[in-house]
N, CA, C and O atoms as a Tripos MOL2 file, in Angstrom:
@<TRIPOS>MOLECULE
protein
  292   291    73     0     0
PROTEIN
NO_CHARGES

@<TRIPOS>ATOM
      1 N         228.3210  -19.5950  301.7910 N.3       1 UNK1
      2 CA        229.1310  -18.5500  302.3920 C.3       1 UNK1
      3 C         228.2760  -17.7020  303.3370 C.2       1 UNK1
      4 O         227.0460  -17.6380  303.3400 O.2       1 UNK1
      5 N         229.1460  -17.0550  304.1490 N.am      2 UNK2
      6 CA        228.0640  -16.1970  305.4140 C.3       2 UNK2
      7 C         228.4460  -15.2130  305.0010 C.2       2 UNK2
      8 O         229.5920  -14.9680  304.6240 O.2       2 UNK2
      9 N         227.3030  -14.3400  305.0200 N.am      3 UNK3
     10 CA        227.6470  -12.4910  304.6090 C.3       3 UNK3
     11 C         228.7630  -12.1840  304.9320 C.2       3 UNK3
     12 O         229.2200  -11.4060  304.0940 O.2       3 UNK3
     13 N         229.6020  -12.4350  305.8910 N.am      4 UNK4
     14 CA        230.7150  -11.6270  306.2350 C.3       4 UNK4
     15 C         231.6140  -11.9690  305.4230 C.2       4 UNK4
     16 O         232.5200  -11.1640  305.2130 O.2       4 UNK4
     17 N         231.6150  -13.5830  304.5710 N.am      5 UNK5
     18 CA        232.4980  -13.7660  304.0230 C.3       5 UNK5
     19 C         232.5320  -13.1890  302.4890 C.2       5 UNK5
     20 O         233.5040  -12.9060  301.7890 O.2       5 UNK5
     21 N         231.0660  -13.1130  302.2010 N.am      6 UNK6
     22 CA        230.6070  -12.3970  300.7040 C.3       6 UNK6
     23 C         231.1220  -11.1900  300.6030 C.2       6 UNK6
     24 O         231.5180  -10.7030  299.5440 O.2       6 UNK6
     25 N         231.1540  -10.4250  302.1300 N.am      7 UNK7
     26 CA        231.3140   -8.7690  302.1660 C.3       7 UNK7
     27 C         233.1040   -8.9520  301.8030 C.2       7 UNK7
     28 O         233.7950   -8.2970  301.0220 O.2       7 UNK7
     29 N         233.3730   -9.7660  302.4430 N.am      8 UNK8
     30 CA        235.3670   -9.8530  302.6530 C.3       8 UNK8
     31 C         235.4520  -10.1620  301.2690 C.2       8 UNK8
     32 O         236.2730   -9.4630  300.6760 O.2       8 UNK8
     33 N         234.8220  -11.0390  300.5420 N.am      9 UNK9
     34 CA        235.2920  -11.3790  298.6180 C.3       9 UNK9
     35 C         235.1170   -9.7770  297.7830 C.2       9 UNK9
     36 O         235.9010   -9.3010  296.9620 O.2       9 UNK9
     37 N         233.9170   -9.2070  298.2680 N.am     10 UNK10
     38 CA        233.6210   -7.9410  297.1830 C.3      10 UNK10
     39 C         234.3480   -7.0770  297.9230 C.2      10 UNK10
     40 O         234.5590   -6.2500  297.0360 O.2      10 UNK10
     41 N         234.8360   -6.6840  298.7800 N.am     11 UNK11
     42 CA        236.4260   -5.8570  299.4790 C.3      11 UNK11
     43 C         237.7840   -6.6270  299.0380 C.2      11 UNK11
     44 O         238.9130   -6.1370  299.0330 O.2      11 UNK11
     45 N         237.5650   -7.4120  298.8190 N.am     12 UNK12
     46 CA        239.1530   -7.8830  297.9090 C.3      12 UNK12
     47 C         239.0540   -7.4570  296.5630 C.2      12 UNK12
     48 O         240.0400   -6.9610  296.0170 O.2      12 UNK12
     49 N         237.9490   -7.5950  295.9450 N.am     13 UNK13
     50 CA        237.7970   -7.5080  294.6940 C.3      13 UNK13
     51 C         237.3910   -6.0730  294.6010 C.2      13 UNK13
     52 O         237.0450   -5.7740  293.4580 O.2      13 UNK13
     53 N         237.3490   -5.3860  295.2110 N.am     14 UNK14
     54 CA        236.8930   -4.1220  294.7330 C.3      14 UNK14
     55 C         238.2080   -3.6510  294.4260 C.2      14 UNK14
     56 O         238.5540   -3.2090  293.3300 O.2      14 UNK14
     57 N         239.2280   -3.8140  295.8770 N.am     15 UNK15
     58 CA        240.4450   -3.5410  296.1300 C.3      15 UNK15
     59 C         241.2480   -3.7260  294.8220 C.2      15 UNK15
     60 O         241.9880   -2.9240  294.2520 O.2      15 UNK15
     61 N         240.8540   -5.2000  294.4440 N.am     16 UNK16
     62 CA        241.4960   -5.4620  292.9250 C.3      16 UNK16
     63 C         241.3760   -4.6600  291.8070 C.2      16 UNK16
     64 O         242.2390   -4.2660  291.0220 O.2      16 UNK16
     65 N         240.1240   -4.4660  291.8480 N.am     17 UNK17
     66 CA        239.5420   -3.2510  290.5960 C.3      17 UNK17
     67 C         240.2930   -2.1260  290.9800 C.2      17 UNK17
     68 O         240.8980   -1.5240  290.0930 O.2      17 UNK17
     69 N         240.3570   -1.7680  292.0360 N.am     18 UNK18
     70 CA        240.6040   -0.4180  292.1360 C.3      18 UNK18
     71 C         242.1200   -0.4680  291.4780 C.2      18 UNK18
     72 O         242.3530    0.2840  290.5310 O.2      18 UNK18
     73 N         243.1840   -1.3800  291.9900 N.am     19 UNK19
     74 CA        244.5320   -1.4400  291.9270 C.3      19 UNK19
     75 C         244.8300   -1.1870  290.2410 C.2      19 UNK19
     76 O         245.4460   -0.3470  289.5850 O.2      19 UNK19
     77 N         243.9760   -2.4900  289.9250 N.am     20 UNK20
     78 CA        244.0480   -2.6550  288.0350 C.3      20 UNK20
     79 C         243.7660   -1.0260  287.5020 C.2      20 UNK20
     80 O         244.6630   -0.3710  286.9700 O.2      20 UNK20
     81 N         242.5370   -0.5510  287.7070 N.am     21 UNK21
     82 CA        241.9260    0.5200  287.0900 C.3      21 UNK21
     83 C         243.1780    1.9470  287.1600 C.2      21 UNK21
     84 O         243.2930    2.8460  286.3270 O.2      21 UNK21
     85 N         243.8660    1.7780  288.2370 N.am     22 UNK22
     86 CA        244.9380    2.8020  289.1320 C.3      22 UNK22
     87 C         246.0620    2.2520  288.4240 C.2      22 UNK22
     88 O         246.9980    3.0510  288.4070 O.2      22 UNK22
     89 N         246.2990    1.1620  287.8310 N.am     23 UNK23
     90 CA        247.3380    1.1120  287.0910 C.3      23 UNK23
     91 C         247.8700    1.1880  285.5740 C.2      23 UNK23
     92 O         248.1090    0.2300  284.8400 O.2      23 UNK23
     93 N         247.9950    2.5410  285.2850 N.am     24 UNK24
     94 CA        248.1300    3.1800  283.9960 C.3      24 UNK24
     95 C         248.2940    1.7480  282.9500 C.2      24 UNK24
     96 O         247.6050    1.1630  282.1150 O.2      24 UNK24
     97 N         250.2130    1.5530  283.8290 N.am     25 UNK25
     98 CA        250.6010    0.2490  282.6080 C.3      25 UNK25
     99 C         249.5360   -0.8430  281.9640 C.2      25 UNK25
    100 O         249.7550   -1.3740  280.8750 O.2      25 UNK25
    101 N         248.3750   -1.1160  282.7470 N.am     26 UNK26
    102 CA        247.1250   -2.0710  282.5840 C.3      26 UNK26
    103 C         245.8600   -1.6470  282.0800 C.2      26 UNK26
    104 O         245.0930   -2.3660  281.4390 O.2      26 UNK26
    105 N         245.6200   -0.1550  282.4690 N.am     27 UNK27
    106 CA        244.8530    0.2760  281.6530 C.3      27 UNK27
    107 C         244.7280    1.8160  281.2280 C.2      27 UNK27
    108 O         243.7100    2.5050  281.1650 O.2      27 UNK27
    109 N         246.1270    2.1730  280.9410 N.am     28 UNK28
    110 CA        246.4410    3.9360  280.5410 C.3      28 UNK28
    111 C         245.4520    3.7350  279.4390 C.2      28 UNK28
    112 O         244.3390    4.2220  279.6420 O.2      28 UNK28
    113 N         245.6640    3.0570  278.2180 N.am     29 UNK29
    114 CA        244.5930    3.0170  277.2580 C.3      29 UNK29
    115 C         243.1350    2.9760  276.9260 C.2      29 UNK29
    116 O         242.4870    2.8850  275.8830 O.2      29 UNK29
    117 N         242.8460    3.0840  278.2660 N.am     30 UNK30
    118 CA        241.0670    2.7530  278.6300 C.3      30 UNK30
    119 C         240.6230    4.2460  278.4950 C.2      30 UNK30
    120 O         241.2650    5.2290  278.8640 O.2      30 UNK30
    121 N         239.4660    4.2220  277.9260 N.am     31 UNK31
    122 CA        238.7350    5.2590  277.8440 C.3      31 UNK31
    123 C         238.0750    5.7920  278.9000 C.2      31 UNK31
    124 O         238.4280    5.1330  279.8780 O.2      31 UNK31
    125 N         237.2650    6.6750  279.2480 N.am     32 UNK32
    126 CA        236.1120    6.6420  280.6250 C.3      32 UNK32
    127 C         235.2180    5.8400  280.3430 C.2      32 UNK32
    128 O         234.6200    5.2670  281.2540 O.2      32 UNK32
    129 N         234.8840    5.5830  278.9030 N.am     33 UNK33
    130 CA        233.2790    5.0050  278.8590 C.3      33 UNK33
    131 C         233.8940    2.9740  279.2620 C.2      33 UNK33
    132 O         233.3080    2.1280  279.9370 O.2      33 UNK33
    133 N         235.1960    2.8690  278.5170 N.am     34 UNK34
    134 CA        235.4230    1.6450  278.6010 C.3      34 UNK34
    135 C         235.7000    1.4110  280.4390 C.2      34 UNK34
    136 O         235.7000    0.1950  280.6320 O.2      34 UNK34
    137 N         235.8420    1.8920  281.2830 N.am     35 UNK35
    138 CA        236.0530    2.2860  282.5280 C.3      35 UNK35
    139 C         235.1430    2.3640  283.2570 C.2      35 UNK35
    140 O         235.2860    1.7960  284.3400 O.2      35 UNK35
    141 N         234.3190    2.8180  283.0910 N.am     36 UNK36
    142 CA        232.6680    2.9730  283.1910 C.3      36 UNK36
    143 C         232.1650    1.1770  282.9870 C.2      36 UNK36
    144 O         231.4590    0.4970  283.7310 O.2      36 UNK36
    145 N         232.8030    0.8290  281.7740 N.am     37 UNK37
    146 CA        231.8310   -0.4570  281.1780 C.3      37 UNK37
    147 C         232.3160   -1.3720  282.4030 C.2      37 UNK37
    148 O         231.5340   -1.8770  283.2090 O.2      37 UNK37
    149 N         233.6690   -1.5130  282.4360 N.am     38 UNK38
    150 CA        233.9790   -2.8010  282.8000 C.3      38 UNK38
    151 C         233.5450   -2.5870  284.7990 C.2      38 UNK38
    152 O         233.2240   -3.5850  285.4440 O.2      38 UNK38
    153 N         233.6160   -1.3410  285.3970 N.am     39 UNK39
    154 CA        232.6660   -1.1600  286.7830 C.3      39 UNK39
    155 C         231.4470   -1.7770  286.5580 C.2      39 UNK39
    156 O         231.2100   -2.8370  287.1380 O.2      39 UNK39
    157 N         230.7810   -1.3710  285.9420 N.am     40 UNK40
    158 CA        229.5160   -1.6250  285.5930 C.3      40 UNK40
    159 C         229.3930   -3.2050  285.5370 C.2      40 UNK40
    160 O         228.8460   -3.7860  286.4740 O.2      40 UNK40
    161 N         230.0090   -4.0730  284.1970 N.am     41 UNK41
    162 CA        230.4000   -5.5910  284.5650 C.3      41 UNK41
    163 C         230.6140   -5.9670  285.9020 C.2      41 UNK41
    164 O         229.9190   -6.6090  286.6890 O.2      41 UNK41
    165 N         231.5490   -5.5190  285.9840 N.am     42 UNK42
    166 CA        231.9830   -5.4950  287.6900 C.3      42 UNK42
    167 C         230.7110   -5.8570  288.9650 C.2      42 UNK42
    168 O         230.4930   -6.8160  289.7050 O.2      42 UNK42
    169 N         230.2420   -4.8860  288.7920 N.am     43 UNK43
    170 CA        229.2730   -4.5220  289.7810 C.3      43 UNK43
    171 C         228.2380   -5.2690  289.6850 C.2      43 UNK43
    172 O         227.5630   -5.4690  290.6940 O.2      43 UNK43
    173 N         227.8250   -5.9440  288.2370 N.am     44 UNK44
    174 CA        226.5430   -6.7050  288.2630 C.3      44 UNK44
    175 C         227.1790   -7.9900  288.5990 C.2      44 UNK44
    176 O         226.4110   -8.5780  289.3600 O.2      44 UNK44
    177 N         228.2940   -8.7300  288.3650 N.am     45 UNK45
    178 CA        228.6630   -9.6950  288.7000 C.3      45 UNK45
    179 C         228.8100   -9.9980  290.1400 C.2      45 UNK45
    180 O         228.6070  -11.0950  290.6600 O.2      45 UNK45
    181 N         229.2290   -8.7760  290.8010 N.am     46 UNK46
    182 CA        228.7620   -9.0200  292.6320 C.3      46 UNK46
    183 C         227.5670   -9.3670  292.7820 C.2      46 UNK46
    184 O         227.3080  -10.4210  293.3620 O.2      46 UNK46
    185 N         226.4680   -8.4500  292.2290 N.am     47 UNK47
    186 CA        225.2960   -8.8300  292.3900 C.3      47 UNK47
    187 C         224.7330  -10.6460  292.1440 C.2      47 UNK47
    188 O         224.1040  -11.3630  292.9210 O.2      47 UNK47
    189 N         225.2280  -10.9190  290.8620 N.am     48 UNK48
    190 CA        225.0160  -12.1910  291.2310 C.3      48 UNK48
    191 C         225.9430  -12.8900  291.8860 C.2      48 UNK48
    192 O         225.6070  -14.0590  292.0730 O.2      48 UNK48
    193 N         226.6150  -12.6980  292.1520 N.am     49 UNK49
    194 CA        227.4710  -13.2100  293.3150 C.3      49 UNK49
    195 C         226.8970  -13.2930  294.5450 C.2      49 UNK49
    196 O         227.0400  -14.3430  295.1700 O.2      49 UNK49
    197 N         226.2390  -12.3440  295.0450 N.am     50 UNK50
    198 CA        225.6170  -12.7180  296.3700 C.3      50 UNK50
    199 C         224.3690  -13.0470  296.1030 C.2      50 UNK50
    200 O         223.7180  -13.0520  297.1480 O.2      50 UNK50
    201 N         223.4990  -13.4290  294.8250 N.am     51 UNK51
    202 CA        222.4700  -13.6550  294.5570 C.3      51 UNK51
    203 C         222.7750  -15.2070  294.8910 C.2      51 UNK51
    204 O         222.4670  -15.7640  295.9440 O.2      51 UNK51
    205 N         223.4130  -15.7770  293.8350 N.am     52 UNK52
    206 CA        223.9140  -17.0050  293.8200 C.3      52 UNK52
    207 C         224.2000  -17.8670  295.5160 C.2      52 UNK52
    208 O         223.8210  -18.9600  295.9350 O.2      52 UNK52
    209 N         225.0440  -16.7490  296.1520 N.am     53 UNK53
    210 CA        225.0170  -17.2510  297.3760 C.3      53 UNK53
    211 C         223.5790  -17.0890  298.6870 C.2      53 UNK53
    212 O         223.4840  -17.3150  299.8930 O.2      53 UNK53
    213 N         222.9690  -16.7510  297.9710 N.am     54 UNK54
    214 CA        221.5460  -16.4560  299.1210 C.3      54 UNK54
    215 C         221.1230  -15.0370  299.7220 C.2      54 UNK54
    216 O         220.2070  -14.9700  300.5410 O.2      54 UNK54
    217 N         221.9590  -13.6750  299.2030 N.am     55 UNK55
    218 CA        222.1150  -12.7620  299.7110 C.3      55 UNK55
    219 C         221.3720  -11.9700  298.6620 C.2      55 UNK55
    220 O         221.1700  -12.3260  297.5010 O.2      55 UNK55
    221 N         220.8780  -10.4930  299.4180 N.am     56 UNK56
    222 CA        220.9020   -9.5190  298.2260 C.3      56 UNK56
    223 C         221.8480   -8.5970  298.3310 C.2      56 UNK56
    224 O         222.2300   -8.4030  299.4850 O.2      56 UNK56
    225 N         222.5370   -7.7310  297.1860 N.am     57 UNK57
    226 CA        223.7270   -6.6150  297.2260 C.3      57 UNK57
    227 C         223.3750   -6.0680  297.6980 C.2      57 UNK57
    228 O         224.2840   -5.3790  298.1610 O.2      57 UNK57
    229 N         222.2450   -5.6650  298.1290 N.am     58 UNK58
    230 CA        221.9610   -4.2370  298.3150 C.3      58 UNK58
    231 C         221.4160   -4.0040  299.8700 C.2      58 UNK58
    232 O         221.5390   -2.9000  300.4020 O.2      58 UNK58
    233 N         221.0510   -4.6780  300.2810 N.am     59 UNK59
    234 CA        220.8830   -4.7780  301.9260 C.3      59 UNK59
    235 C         221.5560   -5.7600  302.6250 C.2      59 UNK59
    236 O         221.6410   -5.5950  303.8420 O.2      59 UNK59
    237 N         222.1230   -6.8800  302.0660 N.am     60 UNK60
    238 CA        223.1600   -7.7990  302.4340 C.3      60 UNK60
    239 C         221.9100   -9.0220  303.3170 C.2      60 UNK60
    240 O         222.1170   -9.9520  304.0960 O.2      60 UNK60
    241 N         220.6670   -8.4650  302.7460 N.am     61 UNK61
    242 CA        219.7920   -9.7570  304.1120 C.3      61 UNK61
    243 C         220.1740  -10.8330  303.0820 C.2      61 UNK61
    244 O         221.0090  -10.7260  302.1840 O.2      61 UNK61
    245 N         219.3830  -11.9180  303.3930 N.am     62 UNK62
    246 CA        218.8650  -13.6130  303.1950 C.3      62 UNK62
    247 C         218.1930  -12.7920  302.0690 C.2      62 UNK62
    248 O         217.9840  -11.5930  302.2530 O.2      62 UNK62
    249 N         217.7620  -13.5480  300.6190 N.am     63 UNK63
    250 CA        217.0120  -13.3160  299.7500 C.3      63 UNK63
    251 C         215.4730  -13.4610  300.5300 C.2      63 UNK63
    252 O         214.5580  -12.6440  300.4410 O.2      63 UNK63
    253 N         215.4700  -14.3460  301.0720 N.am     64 UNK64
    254 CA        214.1300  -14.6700  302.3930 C.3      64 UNK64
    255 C         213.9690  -13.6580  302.5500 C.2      64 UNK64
    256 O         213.0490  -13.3090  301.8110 O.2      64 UNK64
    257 N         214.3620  -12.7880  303.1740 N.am     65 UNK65
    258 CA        214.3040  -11.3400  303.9310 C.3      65 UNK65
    259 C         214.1270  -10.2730  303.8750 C.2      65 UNK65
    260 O         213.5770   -9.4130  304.5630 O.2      65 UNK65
    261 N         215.0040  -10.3810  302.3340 N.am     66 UNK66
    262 CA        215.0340   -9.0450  301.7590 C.3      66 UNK66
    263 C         213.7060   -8.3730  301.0430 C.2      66 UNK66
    264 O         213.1130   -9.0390  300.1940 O.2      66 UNK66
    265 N         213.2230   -7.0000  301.4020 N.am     67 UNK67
    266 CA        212.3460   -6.4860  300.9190 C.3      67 UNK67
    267 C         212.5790   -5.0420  300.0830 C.2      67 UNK67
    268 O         212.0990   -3.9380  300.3420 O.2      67 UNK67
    269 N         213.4580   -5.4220  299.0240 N.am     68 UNK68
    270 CA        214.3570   -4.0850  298.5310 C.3      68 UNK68
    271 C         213.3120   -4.3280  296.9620 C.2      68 UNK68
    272 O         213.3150   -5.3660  296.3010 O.2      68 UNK68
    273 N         212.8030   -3.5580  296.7690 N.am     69 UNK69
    274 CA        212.2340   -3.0870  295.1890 C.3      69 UNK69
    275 C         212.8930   -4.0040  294.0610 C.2      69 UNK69
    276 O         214.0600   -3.7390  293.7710 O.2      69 UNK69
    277 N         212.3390   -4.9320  293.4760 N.am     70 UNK70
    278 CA        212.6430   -6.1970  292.6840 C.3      70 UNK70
    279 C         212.8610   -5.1210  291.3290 C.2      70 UNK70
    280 O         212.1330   -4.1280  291.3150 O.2      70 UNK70
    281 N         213.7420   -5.2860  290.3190 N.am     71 UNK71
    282 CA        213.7660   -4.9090  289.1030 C.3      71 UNK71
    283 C         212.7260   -5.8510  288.3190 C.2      71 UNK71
    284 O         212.4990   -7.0340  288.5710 O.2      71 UNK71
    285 N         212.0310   -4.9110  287.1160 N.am     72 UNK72
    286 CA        211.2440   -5.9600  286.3760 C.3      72 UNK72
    287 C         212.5080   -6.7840  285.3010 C.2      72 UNK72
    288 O         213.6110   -6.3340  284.9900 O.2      72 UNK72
    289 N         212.1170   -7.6110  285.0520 N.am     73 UNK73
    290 CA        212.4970   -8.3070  283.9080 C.3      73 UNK73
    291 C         212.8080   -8.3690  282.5060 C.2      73 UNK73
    292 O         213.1290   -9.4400  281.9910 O.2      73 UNK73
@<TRIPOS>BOND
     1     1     2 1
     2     2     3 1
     3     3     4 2
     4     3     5 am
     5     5     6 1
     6     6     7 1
     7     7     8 2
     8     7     9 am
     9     9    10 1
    10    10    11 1
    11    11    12 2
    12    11    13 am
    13    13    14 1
    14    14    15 1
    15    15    16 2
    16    15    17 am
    17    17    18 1
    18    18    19 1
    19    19    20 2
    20    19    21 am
    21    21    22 1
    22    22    23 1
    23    23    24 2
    24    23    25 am
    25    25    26 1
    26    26    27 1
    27    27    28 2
    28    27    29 am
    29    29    30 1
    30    30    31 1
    31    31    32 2
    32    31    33 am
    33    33    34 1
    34    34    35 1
    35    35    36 2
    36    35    37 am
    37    37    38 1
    38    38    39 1
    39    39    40 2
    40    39    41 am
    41    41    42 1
    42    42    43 1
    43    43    44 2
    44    43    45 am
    45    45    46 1
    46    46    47 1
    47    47    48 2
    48    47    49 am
    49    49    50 1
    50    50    51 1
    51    51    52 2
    52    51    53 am
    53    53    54 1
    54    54    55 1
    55    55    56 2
    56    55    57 am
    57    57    58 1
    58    58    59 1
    59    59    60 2
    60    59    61 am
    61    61    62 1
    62    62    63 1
    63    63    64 2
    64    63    65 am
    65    65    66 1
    66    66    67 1
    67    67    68 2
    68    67    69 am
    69    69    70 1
    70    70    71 1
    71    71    72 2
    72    71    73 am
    73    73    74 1
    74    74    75 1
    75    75    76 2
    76    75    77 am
    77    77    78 1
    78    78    79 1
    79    79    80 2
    80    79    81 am
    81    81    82 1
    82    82    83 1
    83    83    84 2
    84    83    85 am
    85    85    86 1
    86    86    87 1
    87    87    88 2
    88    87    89 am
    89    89    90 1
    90    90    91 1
    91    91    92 2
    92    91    93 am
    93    93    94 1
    94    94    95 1
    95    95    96 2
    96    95    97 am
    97    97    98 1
    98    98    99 1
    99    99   100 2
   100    99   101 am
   101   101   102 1
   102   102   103 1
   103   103   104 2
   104   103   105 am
   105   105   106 1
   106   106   107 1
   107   107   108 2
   108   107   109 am
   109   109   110 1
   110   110   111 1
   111   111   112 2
   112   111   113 am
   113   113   114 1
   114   114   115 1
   115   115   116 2
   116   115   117 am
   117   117   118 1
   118   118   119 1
   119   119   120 2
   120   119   121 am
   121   121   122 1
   122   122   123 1
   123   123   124 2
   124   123   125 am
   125   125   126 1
   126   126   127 1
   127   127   128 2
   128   127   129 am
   129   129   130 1
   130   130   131 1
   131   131   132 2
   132   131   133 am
   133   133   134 1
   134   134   135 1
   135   135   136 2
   136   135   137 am
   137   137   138 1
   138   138   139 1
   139   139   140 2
   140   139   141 am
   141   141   142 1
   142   142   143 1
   143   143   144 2
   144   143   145 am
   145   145   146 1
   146   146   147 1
   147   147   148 2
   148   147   149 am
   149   149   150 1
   150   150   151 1
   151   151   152 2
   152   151   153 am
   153   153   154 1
   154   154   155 1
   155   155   156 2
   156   155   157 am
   157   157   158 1
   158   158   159 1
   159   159   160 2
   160   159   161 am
   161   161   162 1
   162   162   163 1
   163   163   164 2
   164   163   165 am
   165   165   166 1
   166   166   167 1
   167   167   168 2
   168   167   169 am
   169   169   170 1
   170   170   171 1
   171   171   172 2
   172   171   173 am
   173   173   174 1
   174   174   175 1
   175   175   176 2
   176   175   177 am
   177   177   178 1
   178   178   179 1
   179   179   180 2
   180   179   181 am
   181   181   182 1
   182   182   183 1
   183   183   184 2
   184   183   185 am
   185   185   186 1
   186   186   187 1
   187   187   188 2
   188   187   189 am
   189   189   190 1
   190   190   191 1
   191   191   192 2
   192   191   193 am
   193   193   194 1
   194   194   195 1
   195   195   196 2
   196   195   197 am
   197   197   198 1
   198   198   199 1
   199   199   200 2
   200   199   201 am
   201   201   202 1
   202   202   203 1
   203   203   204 2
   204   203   205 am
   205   205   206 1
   206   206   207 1
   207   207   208 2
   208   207   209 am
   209   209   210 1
   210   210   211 1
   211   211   212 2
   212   211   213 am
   213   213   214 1
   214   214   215 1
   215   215   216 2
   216   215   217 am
   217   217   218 1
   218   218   219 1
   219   219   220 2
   220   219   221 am
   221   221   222 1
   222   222   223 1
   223   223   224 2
   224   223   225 am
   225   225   226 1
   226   226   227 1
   227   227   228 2
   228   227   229 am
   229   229   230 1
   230   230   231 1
   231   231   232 2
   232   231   233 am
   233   233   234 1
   234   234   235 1
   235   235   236 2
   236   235   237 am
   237   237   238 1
   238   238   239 1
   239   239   240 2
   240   239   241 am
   241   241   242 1
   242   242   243 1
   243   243   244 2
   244   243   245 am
   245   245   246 1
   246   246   247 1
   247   247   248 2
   248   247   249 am
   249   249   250 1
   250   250   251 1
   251   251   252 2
   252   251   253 am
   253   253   254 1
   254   254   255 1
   255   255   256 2
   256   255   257 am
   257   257   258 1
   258   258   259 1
   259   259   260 2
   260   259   261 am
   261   261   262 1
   262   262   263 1
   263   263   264 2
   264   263   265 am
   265   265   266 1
   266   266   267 1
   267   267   268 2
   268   267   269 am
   269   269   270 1
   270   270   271 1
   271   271   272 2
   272   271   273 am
   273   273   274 1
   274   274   275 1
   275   275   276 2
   276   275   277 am
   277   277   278 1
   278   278   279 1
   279   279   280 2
   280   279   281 am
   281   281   282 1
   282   282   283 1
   283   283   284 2
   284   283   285 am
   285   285   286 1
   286   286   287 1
   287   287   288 2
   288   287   289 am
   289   289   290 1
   290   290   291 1
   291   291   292 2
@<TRIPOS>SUBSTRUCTURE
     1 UNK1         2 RESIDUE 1 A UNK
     2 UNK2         6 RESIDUE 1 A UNK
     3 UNK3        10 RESIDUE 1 A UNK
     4 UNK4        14 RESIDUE 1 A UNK
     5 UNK5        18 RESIDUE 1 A UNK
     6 UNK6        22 RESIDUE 1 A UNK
     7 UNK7        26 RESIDUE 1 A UNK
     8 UNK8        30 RESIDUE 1 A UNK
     9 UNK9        34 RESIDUE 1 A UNK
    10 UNK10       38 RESIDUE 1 A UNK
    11 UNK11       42 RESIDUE 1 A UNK
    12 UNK12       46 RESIDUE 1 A UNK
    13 UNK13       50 RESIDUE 1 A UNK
    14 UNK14       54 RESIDUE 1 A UNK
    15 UNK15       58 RESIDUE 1 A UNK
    16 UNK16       62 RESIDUE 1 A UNK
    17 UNK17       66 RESIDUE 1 A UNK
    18 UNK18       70 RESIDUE 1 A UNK
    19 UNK19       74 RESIDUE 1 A UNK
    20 UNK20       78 RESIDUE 1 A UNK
    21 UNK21       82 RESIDUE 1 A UNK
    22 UNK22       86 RESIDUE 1 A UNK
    23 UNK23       90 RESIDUE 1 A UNK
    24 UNK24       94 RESIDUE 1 A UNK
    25 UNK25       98 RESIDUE 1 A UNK
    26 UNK26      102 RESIDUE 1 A UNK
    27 UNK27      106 RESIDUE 1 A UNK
    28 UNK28      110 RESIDUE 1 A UNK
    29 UNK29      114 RESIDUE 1 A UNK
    30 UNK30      118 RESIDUE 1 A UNK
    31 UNK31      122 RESIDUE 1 A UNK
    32 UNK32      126 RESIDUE 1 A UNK
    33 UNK33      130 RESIDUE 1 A UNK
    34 UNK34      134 RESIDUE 1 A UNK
    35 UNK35      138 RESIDUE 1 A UNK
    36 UNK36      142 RESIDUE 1 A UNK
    37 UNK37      146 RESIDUE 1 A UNK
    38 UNK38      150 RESIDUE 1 A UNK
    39 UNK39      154 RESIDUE 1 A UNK
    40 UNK40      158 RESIDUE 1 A UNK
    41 UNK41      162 RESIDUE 1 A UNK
    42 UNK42      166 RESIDUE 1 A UNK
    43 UNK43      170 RESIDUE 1 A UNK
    44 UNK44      174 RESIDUE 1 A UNK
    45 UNK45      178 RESIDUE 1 A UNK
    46 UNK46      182 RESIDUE 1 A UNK
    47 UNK47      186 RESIDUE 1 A UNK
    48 UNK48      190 RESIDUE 1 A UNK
    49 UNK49      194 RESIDUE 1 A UNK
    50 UNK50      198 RESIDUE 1 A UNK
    51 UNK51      202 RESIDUE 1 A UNK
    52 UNK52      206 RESIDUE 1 A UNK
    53 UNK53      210 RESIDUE 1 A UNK
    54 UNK54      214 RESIDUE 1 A UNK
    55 UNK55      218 RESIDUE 1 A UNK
    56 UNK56      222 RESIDUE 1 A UNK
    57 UNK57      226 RESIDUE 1 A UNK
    58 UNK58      230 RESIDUE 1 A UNK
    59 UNK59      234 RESIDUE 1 A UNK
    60 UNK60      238 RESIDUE 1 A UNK
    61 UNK61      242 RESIDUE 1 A UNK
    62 UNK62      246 RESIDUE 1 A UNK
    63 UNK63      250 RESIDUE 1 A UNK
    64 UNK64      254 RESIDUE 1 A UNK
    65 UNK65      258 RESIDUE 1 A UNK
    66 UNK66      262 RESIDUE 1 A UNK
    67 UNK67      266 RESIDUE 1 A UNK
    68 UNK68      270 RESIDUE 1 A UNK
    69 UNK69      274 RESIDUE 1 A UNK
    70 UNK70      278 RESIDUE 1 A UNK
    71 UNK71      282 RESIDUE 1 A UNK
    72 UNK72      286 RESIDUE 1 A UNK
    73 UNK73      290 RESIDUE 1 A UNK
C-alpha cells in the first residue's frame, strides 16, 4: 500500500471508531476506562498496521527513513 492509501484506511477507521464510540445504543454501557481501553487497542493496531505495511505512524516515512525514537522492548 502507498501512504496515501494507509492514511485513507486509518481516516475510515478512525471515522468508524468515532461513529461506534458516538453511538450510545453500541456503547452507552462503556465506561471511560473501557473507552480509553479499546482507543488505545485501536491505536496500537494502526501502528502495526503501517508497520506491517513499510511505514511508521508517526511520521508516515518508509521504515528506511524513519528516524523517530525506537521504543525499547
Amino acid at each position: 500500500m502507498t501512504i496515501f492509501q494507509l492514511r485513507r484506511a486509518y481516516h475510515d477507521s478512525l471515522s468508524n471508531m468515532r461513529g461506534w464510540l458516538l453511538d450510545t445504543t453500541l456503547s452507552g454501557q462503556l465506561t471511560a476506562l473501557d473507552r480509553l481501553s479499546i482507543i488505545d487497542a485501536w491505536q496500537q493496531e494502526m501502528v502495526e498496521f503501517f508497520v506491517d505495511n513499510g511505514y511508521c505512524f508517526s511520521c508516515n516515512k518508509r521504515l528506511t527513513r524513519c528516524s523517530c525514537p525506537k521504543e525499547p522492548s
